[in-house]
N, C-alpha and C positions, 0 to 999 in steps of 0.2 A: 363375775366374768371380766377378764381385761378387756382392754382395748385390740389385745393384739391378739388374744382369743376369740376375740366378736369377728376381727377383722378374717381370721382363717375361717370360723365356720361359713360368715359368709362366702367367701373364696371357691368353697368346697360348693356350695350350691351354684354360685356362676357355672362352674365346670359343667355341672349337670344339664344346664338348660338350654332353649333355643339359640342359634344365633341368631344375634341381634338382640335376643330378651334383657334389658337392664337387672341378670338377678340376682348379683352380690345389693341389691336396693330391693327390698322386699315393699311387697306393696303395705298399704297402713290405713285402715278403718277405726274409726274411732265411733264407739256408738255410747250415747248417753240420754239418758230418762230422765223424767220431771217430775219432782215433788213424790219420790219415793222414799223408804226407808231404808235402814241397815238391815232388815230379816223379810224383807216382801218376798227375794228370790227363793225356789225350792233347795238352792246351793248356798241359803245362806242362814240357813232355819224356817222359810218359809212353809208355809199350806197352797199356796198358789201354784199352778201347775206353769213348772217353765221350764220345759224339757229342752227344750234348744238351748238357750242360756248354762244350763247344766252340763248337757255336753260340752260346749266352750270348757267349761272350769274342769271337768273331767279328763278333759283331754291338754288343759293349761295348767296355769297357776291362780291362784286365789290371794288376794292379799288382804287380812285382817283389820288392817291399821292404815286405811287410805283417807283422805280427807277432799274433803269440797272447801267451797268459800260460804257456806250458809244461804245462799240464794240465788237467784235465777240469773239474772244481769251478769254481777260480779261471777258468777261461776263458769258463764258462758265467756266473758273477756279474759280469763284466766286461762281459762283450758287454751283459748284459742290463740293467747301471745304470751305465755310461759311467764307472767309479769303476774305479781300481784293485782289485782284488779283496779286499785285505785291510782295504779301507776300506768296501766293502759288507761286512766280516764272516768272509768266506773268504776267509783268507790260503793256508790249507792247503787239506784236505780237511773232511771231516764230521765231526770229532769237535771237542768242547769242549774249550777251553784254559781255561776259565772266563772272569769278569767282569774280571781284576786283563789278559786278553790280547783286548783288544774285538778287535782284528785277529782274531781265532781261535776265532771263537765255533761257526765252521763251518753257519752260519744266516745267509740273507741279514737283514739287522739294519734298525731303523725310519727310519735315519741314510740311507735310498740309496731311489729309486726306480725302480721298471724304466719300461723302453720301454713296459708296455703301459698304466701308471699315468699317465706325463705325456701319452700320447698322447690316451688318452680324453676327456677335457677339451678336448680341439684336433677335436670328433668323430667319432674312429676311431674302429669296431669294431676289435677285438682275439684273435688266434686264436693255439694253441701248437699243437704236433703234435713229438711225439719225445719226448726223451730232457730231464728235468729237470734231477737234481743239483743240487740250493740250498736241500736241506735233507734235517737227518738222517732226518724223520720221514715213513717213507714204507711205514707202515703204516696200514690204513683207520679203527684205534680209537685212532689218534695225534691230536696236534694239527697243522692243515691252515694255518694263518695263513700259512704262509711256500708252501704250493702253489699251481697258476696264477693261480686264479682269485679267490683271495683276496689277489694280487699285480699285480690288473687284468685279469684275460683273459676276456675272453665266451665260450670254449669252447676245452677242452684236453681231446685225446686222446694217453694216450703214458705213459712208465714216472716214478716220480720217483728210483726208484735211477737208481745209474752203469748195473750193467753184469748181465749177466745172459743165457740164451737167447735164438736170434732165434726159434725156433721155440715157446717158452711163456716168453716175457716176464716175470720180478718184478715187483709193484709197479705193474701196468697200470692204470689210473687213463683214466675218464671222465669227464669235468668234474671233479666233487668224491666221485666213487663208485668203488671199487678191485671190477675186473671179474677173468670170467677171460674168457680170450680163446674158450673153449670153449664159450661157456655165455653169448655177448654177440648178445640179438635184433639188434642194430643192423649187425652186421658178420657175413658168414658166408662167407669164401673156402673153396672148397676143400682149399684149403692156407695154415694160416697162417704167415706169414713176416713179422717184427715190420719189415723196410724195407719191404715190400710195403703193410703195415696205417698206417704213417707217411705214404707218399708218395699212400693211398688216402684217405685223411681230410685231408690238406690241399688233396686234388682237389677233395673234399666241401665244404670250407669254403668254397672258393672260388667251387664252384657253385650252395650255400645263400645266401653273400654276393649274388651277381648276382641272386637271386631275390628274395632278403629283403630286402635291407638298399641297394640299389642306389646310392642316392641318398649313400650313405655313402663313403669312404674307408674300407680298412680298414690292417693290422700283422695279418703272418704269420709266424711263427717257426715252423721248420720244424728241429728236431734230429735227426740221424739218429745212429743206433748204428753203423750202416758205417762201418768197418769196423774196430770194435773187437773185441778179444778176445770169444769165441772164433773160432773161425773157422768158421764158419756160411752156408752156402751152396746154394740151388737147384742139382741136380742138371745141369739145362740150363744154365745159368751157367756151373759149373765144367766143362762139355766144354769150350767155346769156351777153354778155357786149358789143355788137357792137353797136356803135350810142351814148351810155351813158355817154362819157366823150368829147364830139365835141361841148359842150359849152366851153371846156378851166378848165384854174385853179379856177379861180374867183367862181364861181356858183358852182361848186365843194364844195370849202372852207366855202362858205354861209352858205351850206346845210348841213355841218357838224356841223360849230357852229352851228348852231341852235336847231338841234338834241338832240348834247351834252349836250346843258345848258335846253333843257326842260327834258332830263334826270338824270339835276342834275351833273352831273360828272363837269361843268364848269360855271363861272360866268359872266352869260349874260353880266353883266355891265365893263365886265373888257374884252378889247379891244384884236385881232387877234394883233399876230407878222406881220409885212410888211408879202406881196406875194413877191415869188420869181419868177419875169421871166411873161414877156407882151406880153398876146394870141392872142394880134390885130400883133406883130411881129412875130410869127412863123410863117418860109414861108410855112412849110409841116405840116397844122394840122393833115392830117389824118395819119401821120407817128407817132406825137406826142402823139396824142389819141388813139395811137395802144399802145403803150407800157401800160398805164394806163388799156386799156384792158385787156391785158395781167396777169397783176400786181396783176389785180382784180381776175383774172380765178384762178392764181395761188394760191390766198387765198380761193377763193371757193373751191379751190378740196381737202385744205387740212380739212376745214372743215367738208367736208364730208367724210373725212377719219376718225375724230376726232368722228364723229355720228357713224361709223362702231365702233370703241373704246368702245365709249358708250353702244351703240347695243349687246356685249361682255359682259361686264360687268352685264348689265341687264340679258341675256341669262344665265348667269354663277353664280350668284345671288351674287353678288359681289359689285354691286352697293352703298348700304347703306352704307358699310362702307369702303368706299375708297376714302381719299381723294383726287382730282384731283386738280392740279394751275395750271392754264395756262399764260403766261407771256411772253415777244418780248424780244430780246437779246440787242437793241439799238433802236434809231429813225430811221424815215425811209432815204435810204441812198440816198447821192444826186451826190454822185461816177458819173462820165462819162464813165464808161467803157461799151467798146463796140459802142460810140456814132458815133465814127468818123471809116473809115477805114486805115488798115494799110497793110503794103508790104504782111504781111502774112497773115491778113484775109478782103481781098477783099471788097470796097462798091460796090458793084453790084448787081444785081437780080441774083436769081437761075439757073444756067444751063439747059439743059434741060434734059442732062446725064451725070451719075458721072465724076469727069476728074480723080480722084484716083483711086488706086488699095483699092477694098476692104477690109477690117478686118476681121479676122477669128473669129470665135464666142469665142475662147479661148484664144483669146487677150486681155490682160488689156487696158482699155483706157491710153489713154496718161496722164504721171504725172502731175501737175499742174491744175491751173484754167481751161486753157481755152485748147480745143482740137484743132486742124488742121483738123481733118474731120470727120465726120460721117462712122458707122458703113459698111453703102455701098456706099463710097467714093464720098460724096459733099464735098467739102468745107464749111469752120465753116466760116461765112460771118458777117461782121460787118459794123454799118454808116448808113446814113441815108437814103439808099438806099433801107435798109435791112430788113423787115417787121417781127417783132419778132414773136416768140413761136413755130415756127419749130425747128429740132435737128441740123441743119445747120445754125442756127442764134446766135449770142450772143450779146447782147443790153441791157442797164442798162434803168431804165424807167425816169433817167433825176430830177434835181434839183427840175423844177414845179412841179410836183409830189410828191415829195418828203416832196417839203412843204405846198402840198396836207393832206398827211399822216400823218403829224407833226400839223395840225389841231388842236390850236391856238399856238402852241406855237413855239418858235424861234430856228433854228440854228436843224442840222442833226446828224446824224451817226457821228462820231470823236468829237461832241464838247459836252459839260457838261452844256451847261446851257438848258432849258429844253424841248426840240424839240429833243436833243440828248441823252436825258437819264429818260426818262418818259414813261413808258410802262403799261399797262393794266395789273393787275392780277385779276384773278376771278379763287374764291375759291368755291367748290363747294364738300360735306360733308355732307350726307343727316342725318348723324347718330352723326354729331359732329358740327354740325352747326346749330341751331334753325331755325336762321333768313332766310327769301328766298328773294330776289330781293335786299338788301339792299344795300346802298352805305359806304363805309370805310375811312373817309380822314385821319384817323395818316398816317403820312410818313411811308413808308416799303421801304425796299432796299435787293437785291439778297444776301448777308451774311445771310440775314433771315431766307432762304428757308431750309437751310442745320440744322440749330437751329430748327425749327420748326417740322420737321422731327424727330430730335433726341427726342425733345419734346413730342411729340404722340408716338414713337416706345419705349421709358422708354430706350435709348439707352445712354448708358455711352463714354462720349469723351474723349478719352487717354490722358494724360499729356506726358506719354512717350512711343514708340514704338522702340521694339529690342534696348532699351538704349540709344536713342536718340528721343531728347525735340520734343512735337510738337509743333506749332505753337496756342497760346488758342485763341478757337472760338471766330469770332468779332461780330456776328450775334447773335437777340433774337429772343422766337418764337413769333409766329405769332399769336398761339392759345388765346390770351387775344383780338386781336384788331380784331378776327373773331365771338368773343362776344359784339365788339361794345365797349371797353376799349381803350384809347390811349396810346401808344407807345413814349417814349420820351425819347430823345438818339440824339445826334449830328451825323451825317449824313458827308463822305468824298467821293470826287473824283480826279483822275489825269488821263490820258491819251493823251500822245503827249504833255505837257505842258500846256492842258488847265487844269485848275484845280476849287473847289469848297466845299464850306463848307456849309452845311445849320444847322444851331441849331435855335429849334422852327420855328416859321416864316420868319425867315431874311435867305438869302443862300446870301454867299458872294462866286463870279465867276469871274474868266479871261479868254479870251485867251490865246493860248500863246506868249509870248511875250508881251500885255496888262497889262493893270493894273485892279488893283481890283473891279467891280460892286457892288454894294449890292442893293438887292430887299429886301422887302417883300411881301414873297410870297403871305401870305391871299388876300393881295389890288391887286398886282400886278406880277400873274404868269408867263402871257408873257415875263416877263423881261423888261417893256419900259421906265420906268423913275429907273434911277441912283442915289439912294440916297445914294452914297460914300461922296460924300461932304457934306451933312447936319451932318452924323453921324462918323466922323472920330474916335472917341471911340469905335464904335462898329464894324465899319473897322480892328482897331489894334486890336479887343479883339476876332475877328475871325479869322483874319491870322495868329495869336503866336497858336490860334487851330490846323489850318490847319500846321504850318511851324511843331509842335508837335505831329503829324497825321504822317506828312511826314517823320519824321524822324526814328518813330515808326516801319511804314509798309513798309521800304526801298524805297521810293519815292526817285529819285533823279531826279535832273534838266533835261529839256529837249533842247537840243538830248542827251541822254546820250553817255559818255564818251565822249561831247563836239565837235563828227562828227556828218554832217548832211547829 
């Protein structure tokens, strides 16, 4: 799609609308998952019921070959200022490399602007909901510069750590005020559930927006914690999964390929990465098929949180022109946390009565990941003792799993070759998108989302703000290859030392500390055969890329400052 064909379709919808409605500038949701795979969706080979999300893709486009930055931090500073992650600041995670590693300062830095800062100017309103991550400080007597709203957002509910309970949330944050969730007028479920309380306030905004703000356009970012560690799940959820995964990994992974490739997304003829981990050896299957359970509940509920979204939309007549991506933050993760127990959190069964003193409803939960106990005083219990999805559990759902989710293709969460940084986007534009059901293979990557955005809102990206340079956008949009055009642009990664460059079909990868792979992708996405040695020219004439990437987007050697 041109520029001057984007420009009339939207033209054609102003016509139609309210006056006063801003609607050649479609409204724009961005929703994205945690610590999922490429085949968890039922649209993308999966067994997990995600009917909502399906319709999306049914009624959009699907893109094959989209990519993440391999983990949580980096992936959320990406998406969110169209920059490679190490050039907004987070190359790593949240800690400080100091001043001598700008790349690593682990704080979105003054050098980048997010989506909700160029957009306002263009006049969006501006909404967050979920999960932050883009700044270390996410305590309420910290400094707040780098949280939403002091980042552009008109209103944000949701955590600014990573990671934490789904049933009493760290870090839960109201606008600019750190709540507990027990002890918040504004919200009062029966049961709280931190996807339930995410997918309920971006209902809200949306409903407030139609009310208030009509005449406006807005930008919705919607973060969910589903389904990252732990494994935390409504009771009702995890029925609808019990029994379903007690064949093991193997029969699992069949039934995805095979899904995949008669829907096209994968090539029948081109071979699974190895399975991780042998179901005739696990001693505790029903422990192991509990987390999987789980795993599943946990993507079910957000789903249908994502159908209340919908259901919103449609109610508020909002629908047509809004565009919606949804997109996973990394592969799915194969992290051990939680597997084994420790001095502080017990592998044991459940008490039968609290042994703590309870929490007052106007208590914060405890800072960091993981809590020491529950609201009315169990113990936060871990290992293979430990039967997940209660608020007294924390349990990661384990490697097989993991390379369950990563359905066909190799290696997790932290690595770059393409099990760790291949995620689902399905676009879905009732009013800016012709095609329905159809599949997308250009390559896309999250710098995209932030261009693509600026691209439909006619949003102008600053060269310079208050006299200082910004960073110029690395991302293009999207709007050409949502008409079925391809996208052609050399593609980079680092993270932890693994690194990777894909230009057209060939992606040349390491670990870290390894030496350089090269596939090509078209024959061979799994990554199985290594042709670095047949093509040693195209080896050198992709790493002087990447060593040029690297030097560009402050990449430096991994561990940086040479400790590990």
């Amino acid at each position: 799609m041109t520029r001057r064909t984007l420009l009339l379709a939207l033209a054609a919808v102003a016509c139609a609308a309210p006056p006063g409605r801003a609607a050649d500038k479609p409204n724009l949701i961005v929703i994205m998952s945690d610590d999922m795979g490429f085949s968890d969706l039922g649209c993308y080979g999966g067994e997990i019921a995600t009917p909502n999300l399906d319709a999306l893709a049914a009624g959009g486009v699907r893109f094959t070959q989209f990519y993440n930055t391999a983990r949580c931090c980096p992936t959320r500073a990406s998406l969110l200022t169209g920059l490679y992650p190490h050039q907004a600041g987070i190359g790593h995670m949240m800690e400080d490399k100091g001043t001598n590693h700008p790349g690593y300062r682990g704080n979105l830095n003054d050098s980048c602007r997010t989506v909700a800062e160029v957009l306002k100017p263009a006049g969006y309103r501006t909404y967050a909901v979920g999960k932050w991550h883009v700044t270390p400080h996410a305590g309420g007597d910290g400094p707040k510069h780098n949280w939403p709203l002091a980042r552009g957002f008109d209103r944000y509910y949701g955590t600014i750590h990573g990671a934490g309970s789904f049933y009493d949330p760290s870090s839960l944050v109201r606008d600019d005020t750190m709540i507990s969730p027990f002890a918040d007028p504004e919200y009062k479920p029966a049961t709280y559930y931190y996807t339930d309380a995410i997918s309920d306030h971006a209902v809200r905004f949306v409903g407030d927006h139609a009310k208030d703000s009509a005449g406006k356009p807005y930008f919705l970012y919607v973060a969910y914690t589903a389904a990252h560690w732990p494994m935390h799940a409504l009771p009702e959820d995890v029925a609808k999964y019990k029994g379903k995964y007690d064949a093991g990994y193997g029969p699992a992974r069949a039934a995805r390929f095979e899904k995949a490739a008669k829907l096209g997304l994968i090539d029948p003829k081109q071979p699974m990465a190895p399975q991780a981990g042998d179901w005739d050896a696990v001693s505790d299957k029903t422990w192991e098929a509990a987390g999987m359970e789980v795993y599943a509940a946990m993507v079910d509920r957000m789903d249908q949180g994502i159908g209340k979204l919908v259901a919103e939309l449609k109610r508020t007549g909002q629908l047509d022109n809004t565009l919606i991506l949804f997109l996973q933050d990394n592969g799915g993760c194969a992290e051990p946390m939680g597997r084994t127990g420790n001095k502080d959190h017990p592998n044991v069964g459940r008490p039968e009565k609290p042994t703590l003193p309870a929490m007052k409803p106007e208590e914060f939960a405890a800072g960091g990941s993981v809590p020491r106990q529950t609201r009315d005083g169990f113990p936060v219990r871990m290992g293979p003792k430990v039967v997940p999805g209660g608020p007294d559990t924390y349990v990661a759902y384990g490697r097989g799993w993991a390379n369950v989710s990563n359905t066909p293709f190799r290696e997790y969460k932290h690595w770059v070759h393409e099990g760790g940084i291949s995620t689902p986007l399905i676009a879905h534009w009732p009013k800016g998108i012709a095609t329905k059901g159809e599949l997308r293979h250009t390559p896309g990557h999250l710098i995209d989302v932030a261009a693509t955005c600026y691209d439909l809102a006619g949003a102008e990206y600053p060269k310079t703000v208050g006299g200082r340079a910004v960073t110029p956008l690395e991302g293009t949009s999207l709007a050409p290859a949502f008409a079925g055009r391809p996208l052609a642009r050399d593609l980079f990664w680092e993270h932890e030392g693994n690194r990777a460059v894909r230009s057209g079909d060939w992606k040349l990868v390491a670990k870290h500390g390894g030496a350089w792979e090269l596939y090509d992708i078209a024959k061979d996405r799994p990554e199985f055969t290594d042709l670095a040695a047949k093509h040693p020219d195209t080896v050198k004439e992709l790493a002087a890329k990447y060593d040029a990437w690297a030097k560009r987007a402050l990449v430096e050697p991994w561990p940086v400052g040479g400790k590990k």
